[in-house]
RODO-2510 file (C-alpha; in nm, 4 decimals, decimal comma):
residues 348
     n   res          X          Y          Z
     1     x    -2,3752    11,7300   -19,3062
     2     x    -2,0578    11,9006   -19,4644
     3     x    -1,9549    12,0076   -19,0813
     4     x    -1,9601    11,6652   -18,9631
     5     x    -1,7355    11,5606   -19,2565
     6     x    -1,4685    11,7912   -19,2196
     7     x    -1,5245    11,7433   -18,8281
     8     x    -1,4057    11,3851   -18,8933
     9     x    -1,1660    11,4494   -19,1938
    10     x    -1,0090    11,6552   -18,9198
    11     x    -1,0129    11,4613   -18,6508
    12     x    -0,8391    11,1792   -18,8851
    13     x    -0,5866    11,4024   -19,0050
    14     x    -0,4919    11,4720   -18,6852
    15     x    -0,4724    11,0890   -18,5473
    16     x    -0,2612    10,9954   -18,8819
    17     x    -0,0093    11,2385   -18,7141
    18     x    -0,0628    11,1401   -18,3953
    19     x     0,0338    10,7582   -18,5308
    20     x     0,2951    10,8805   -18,7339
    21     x     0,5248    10,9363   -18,4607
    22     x     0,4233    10,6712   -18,2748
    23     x     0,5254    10,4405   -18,5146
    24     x     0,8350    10,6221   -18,5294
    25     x     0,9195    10,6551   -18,2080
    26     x     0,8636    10,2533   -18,1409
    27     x     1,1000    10,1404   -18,4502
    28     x     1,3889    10,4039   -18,3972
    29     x     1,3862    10,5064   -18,0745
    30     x     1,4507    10,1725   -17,9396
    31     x     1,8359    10,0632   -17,7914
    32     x     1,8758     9,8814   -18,1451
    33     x     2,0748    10,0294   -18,4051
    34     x     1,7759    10,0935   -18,6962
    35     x     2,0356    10,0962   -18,9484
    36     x     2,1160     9,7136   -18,8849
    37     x     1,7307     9,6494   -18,9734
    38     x     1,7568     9,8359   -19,2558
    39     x     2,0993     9,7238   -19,3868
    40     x     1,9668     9,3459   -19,3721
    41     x     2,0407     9,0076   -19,2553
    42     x     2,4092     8,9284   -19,2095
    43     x     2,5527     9,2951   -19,2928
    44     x     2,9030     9,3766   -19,2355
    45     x     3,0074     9,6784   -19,0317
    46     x     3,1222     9,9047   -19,3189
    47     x     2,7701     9,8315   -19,5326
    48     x     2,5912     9,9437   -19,1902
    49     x     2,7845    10,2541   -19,1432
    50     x     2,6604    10,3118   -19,5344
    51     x     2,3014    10,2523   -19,4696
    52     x     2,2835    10,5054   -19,1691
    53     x     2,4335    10,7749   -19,3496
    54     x     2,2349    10,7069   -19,6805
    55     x     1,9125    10,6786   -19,5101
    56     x     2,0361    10,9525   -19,2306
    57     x     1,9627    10,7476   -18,9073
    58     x     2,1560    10,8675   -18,6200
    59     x     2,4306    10,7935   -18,4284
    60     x     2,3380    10,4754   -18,2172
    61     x     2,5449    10,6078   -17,9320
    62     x     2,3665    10,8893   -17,8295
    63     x     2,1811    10,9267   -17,5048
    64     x     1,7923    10,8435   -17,4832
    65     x     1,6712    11,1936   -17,5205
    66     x     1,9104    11,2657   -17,7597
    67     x     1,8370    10,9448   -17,9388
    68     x     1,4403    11,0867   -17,9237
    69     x     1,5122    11,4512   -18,0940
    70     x     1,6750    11,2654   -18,3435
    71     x     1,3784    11,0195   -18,3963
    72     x     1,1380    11,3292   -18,4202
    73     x     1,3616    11,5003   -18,6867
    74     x     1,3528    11,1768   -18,8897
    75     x     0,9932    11,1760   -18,8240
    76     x     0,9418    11,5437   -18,9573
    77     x     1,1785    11,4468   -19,2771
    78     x     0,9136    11,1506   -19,3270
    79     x     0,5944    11,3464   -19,3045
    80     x     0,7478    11,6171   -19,5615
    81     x     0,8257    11,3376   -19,7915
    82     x     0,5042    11,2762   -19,7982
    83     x     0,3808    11,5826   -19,9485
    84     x     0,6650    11,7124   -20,1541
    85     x     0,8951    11,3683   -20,1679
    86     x     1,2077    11,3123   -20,1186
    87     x     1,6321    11,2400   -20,2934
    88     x     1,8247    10,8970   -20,1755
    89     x     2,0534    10,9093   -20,0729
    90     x     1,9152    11,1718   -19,7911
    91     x     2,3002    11,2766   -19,7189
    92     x     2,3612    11,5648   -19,9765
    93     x     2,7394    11,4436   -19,9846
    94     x     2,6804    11,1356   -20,1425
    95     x     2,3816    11,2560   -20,3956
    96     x     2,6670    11,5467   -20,4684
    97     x     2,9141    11,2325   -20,5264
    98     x     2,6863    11,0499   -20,7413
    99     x     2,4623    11,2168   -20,8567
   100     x     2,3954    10,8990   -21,1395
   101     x     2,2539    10,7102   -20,8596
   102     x     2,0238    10,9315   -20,6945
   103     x     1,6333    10,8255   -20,7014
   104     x     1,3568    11,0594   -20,6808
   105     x     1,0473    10,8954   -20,3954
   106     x     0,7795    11,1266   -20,5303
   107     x     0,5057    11,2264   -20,2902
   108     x     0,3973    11,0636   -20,0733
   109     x     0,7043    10,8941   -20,0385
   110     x     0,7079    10,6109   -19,7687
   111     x     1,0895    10,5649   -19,7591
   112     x     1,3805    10,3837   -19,9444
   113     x     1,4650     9,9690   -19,9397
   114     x     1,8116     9,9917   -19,9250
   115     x     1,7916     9,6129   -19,8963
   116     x     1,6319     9,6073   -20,2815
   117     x     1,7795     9,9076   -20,3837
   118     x     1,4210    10,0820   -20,4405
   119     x     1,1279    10,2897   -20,2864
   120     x     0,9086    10,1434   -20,0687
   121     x     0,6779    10,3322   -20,3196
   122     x     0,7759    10,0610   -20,6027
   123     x     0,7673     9,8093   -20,3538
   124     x     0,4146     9,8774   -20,2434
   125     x     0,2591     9,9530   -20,6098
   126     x     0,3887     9,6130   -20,7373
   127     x     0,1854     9,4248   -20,4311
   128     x    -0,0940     9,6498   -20,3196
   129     x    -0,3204     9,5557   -20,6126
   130     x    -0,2891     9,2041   -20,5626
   131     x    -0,4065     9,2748   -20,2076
   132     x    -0,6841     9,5327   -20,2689
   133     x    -0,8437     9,2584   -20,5904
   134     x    -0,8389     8,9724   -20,2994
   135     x    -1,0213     9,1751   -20,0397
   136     x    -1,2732     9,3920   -20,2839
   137     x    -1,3862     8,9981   -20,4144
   138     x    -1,3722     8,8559   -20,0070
   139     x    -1,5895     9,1513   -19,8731
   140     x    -1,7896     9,1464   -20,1732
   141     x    -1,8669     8,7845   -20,0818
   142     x    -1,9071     8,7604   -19,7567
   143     x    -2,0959     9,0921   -19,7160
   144     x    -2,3573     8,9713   -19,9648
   145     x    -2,3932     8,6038   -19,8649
   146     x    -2,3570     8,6719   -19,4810
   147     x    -2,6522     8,9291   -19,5352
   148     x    -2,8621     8,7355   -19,7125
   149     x    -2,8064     8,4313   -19,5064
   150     x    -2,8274     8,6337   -19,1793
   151     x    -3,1990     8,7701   -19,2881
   152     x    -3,2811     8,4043   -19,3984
   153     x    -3,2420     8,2848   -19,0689
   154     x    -3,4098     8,5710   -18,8942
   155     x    -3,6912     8,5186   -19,1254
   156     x    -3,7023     8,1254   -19,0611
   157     x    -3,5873     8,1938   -18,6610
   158     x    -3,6440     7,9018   -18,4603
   159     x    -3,6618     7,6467   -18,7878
   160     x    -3,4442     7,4006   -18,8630
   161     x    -3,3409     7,6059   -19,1887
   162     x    -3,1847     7,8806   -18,9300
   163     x    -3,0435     7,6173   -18,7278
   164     x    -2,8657     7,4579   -19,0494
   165     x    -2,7783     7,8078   -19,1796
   166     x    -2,5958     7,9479   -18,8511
   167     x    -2,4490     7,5896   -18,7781
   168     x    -2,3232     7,5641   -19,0906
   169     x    -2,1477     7,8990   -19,0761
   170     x    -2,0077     7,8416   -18,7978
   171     x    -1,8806     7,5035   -18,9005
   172     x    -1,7125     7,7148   -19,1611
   173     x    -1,5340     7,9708   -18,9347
   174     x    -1,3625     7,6864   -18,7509
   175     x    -1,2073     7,5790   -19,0574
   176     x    -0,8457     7,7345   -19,0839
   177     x    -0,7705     7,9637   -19,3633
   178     x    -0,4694     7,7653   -19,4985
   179     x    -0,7173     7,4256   -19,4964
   180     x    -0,9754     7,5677   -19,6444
   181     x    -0,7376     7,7447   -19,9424
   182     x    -0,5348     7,3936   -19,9799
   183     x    -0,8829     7,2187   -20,0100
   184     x    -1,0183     7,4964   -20,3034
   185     x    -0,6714     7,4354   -20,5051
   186     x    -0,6303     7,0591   -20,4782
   187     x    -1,0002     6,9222   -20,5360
   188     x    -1,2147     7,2716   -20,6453
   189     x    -0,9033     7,4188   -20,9053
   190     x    -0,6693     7,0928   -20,9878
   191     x    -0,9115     6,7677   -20,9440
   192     x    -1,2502     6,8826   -21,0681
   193     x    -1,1041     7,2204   -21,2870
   194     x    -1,3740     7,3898   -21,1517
   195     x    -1,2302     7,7050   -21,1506
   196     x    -0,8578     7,7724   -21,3253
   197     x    -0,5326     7,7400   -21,1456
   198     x    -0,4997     8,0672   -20,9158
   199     x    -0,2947     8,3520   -21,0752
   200     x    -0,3373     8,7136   -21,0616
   201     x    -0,4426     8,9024   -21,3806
   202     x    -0,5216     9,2837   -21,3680
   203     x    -0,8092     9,3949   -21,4746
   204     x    -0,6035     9,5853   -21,7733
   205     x    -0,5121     9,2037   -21,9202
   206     x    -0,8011     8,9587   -21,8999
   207     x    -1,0809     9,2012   -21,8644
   208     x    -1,3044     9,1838   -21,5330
   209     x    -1,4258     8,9063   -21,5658
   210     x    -1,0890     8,6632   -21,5760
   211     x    -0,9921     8,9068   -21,3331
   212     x    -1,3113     8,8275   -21,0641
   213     x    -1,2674     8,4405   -21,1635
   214     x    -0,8714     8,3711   -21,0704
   215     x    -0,9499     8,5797   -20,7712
   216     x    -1,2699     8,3493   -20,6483
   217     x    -1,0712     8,0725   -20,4800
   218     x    -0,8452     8,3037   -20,2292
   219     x    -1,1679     8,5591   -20,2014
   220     x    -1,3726     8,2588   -20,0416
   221     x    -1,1045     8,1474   -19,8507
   222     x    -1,0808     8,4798   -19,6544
   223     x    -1,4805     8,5163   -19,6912
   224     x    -1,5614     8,1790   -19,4878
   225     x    -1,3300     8,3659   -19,2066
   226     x    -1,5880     8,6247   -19,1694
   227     x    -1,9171     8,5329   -19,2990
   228     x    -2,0392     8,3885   -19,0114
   229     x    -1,9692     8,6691   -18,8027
   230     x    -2,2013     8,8677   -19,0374
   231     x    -2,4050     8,6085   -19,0497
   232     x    -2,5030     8,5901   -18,6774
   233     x    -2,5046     9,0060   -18,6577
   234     x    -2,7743     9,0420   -18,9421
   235     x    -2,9580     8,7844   -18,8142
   236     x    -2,9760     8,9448   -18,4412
   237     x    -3,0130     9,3118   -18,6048
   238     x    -3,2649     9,1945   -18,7836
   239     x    -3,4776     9,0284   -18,4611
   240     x    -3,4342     9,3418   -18,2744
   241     x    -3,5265     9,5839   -18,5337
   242     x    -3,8709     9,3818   -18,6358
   243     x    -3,9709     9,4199   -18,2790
   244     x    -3,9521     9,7676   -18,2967
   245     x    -4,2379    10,0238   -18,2552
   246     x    -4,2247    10,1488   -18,5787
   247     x    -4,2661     9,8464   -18,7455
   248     x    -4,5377     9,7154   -18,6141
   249     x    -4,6496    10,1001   -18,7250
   250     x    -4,5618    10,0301   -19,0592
   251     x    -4,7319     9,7068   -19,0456
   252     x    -5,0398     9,8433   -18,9009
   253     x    -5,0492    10,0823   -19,2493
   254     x    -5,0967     9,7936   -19,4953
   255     x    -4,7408     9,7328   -19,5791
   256     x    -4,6300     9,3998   -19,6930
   257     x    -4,3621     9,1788   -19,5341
   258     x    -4,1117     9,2333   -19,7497
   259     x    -4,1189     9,5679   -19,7993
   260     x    -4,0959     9,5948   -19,3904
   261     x    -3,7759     9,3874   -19,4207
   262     x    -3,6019     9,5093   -19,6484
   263     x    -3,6958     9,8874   -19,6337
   264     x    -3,7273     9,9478   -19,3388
   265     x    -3,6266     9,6249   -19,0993
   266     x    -3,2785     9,5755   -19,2206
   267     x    -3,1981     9,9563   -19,3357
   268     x    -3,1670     9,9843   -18,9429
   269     x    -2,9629     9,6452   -18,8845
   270     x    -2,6782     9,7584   -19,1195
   271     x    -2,5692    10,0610   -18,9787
   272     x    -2,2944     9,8080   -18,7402
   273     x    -2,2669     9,6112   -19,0396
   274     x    -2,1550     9,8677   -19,2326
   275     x    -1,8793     9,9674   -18,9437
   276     x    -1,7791     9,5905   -18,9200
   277     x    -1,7117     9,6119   -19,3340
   278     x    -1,5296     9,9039   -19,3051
   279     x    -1,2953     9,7795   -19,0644
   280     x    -1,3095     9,4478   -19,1701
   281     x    -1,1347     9,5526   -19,5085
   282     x    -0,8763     9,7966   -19,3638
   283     x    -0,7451     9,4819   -19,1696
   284     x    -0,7951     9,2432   -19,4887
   285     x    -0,5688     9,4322   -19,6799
   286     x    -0,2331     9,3616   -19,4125
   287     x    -0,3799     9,0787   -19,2554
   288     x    -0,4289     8,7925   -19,5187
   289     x    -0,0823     8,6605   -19,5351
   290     x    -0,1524     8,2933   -19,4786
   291     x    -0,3987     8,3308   -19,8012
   292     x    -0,1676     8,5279   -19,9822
   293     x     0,0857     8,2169   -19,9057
   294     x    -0,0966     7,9158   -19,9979
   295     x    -0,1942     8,0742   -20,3150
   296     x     0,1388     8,1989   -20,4213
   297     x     0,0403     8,5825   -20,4448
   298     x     0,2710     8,8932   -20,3720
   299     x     0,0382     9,1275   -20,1665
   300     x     0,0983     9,3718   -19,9022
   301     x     0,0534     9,0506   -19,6108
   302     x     0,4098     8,8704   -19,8006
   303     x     0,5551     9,1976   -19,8399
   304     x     0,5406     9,2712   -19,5164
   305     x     0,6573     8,8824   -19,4405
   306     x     0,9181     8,9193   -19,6530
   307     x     1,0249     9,2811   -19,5239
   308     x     1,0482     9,1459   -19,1629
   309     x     1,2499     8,8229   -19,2118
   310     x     1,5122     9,0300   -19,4628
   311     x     1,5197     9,3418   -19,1578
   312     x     1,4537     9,5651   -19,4133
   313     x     1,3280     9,8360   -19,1837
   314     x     1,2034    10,1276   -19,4038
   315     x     0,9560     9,8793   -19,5980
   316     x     0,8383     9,7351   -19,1980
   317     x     0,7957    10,1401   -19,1068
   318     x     0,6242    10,2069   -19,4604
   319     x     0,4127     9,9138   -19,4335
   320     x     0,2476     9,9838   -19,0978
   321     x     0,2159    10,3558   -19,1399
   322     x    -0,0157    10,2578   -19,4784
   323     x    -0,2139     9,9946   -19,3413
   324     x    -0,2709    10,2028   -19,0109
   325     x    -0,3735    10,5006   -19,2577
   326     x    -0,5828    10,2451   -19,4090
   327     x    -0,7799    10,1705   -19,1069
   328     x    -0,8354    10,5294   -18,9511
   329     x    -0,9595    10,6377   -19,3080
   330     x    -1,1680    10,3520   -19,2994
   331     x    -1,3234    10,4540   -18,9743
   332     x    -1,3680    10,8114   -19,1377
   333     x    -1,5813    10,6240   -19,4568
   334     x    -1,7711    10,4678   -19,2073
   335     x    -1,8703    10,7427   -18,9710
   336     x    -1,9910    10,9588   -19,3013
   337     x    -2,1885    10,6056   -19,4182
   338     x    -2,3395    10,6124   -19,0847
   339     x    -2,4314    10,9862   -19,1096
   340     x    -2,6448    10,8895   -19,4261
   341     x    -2,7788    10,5705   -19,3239
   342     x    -2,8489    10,7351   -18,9776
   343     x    -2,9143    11,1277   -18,9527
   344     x    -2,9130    11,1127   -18,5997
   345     x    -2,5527    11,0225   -18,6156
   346     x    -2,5204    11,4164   -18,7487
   347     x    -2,5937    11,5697   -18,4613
   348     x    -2,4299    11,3216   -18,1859
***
C-alpha cells in the first residue's frame, strides 16, 4: 500500500511539472507582448516597459526560439518561487533603488499583481476560502442526497417513487444555475426569510453553524447541478452490484436486506462515485463563477473573472496553475481512496 502511494505521489509530482510549463509556454510564448496583460487595460507605453522589467518578461522582439528559452527561464524562476519564494521587483536594479518598496512572495509564491500592487498569494488567500466553504457545503449536499436518493430508487426500481425521484432530478439539472440562485434569494432568503440574506462569515466569526447556514443557499444552487448525475450513477451501481454473485452468496447465508445494501451492495457502487467527487470538487472550486456572481461572493471563479477582464496576467497564470494542481491532486486522493475501498486497485 505505501508503494502505490508514493507510485502516484510521484507520478503527480511529475505531471504538476509537466503542466507547469505548459501553462507557461501557452501564456508567454505567444506573439503577444505578456507584459501588456500584465500591465492592464489601457496602459501607456512607458508603464509597460515598467511592468516587463519589474516582473522580468522578455524582450517581445525576439525570435520564436529565442522567445521559448526565455519562457523556460521564467518558468524555472516560477517553480523556485515556489519552494524558496521570491523579491518584486525581480530586477535587482530596482529592489537596489528602492529597496522601501520591495515585497517578499513567500513560498510557494504564485507571482506578483502588478495591476493591484500585491501577490497573487494575497490575492488568492482573501478568495480561496470563500470558494473552498461553497464547494465543501455543495459536495456535502449533493453527495449525500444524490446517494441516498440514487439507492432509493434502485430499491423502489420500476415504481413510480423511482420514476418521480430520477424525473425530478433531472427536472432539476435543467434548471440554470443563475435561475435557480435568483429563485433561493428572492422567494427562499428575502420573501419567506427562510434562510438569512447570503453573506460569507468564517468559521472564526459566527461559529460553524452561521457559517454552514449563509452558505446553504449558493451550496444548493451548485448541488442541484450535480445531484442528478449522482443520482442516476448510484442508482445503476447499485442494480449492477445486487446482481452480483456474491450477493446472492451473502443472501444465501441469512443476511438481511439491508445489511446486503449497504455493506456490501453499495460499498462496491461508490468506488466511481468516489472518483466523480473527487473531480467534481477540484472543478467546483474554479468553476462556480455564475454562483459566486448572483450571490455577490469573492471566490477564486470572480477572481479569476476579474483577473481576465483587468489583463492582469500573473493572477490568470497563478490562477490556472492552482486550480490545475487542484485537480491532479485530486486524482491522486482518489486513486489512494480507491486503493482502500478496492485492494485490487493495489496491484493493477
Amino acid at each position: 500500500m505505501v508503494a502505490y502511494i508514493i507510485r502516484r505521489v510521484i507520478v503527480g509530482v511529475l505531471m504538476l511539472i509537466a503542466m507547469s510549463l505548459v501553462v507557461f509556454t501557452l501564456f508567454f510564448a505567444n506573439p503577444v507582448d505578456p507584459a501588456q496583460f500584465a500591465c492592464g487595460r489601457n496602459c501607456p507605453d512607458d508603464r509597460i516597459a515598467e511592468t516587463r522589467k519589474a516582473l522580468g518578461f522578455p524582450d517581445p522582439n525576439l525570435s520564436p526560439p529565442e522567445k521559448f528559452v526565455a519562457t523556460v527561464g521564467q518558468w524555472g524562476g516560477f517553480l523556485k518561487g515556489t519552494v524558496v519564494g521570491r523579491d518584486y521587483p525581480l530586477n535587482e536594479a530596482l529592489r537596489e533603488a528602492a529597496p522601501e518598496q520591495v515585497t517578499h512572495c513567500p513560498a510557494p509564491c504564485l507571482g506578483y499583481s502588478q495591476t493591484n500592487q500585491i501577490t497573487v498569494n494575497e490575492e488568492i488567500a482573501e478568495a480561496a476560502p470563500i470558494s473552498i466553504s461553497i464547494a465543501m457545503v455543495a459536495i456535502f449536499i449533493w453527495v449525500v442526497f444524490g446517494i441516498l436518493f440514487g439507492v432509493f430508487a434502485a430499491v423502489t426500481k420500476g415504481t413510480i417513487m423511482d420514476r418521480a425521484v430520477v424525473g425530478s432530478t433531472l427536472m432539476l439539472y435543467a434548471f440554470p444555475t443563475f435561475f435557480v440562485g435568483t429563485l433561493l434569494i428572492n422567494w427562499v432568503a428575502i420573501k419567506w426569510g427562510i434562510f438569512p440574506a447570503p453573506g460569507y462569515i468564517p468559521i472564526a466569526d459566527g461559529g460553524i453553524g452561521q457559517w454552514f447556514v449563509q452558505l446553504l443557499l449558493p451550496g444548493f444552487t451548485l448541488a442541484v447541478v450535480y445531484m442528478a448525475g449522482y443520482v442516476r450513477m448510484t442508482r445503476a451501481f447499485v442494480l449492477e452490484s445486487m446482481s452480483e454473485d456474491y450477493i446472492r452468496t451473502a443472501r444465501s447465508k441469512g443476511l438481511k436486506g439491508p445489511k446486503v445494501l449497504f455493506k456490501h451492495g453499495l460499498r462496491a457502487a461508490l468506488t466511481p462515485l468516489v472518483t466523480m467527487a473527487g473531480l467534481d470538487f477540484a472543478a467546483v472550486m474554479g468553476g462556480a463563477i455564475i454562483t459566486e456572481s448572483v450571490f455577490n461572493y469573492y471566490g477564486l471563479g470572480k477572481l479569476a473573472v476579474t483577473a481576465n477582464t483587468n489583463y492582469d496576467l500573473p493572477t490568470v497564470v497563478g490562477l490556472v496553475i492552482l486550480l490545475g494542481s487542484l485537480v491532479i491532486m485530486a486524482n491522486i486522493i482518489v486513486d489512494i481512496l480507491y486503493a482502500f475501498i478496492d485492494p485490487r486497485v493495489r496491484v493493477a
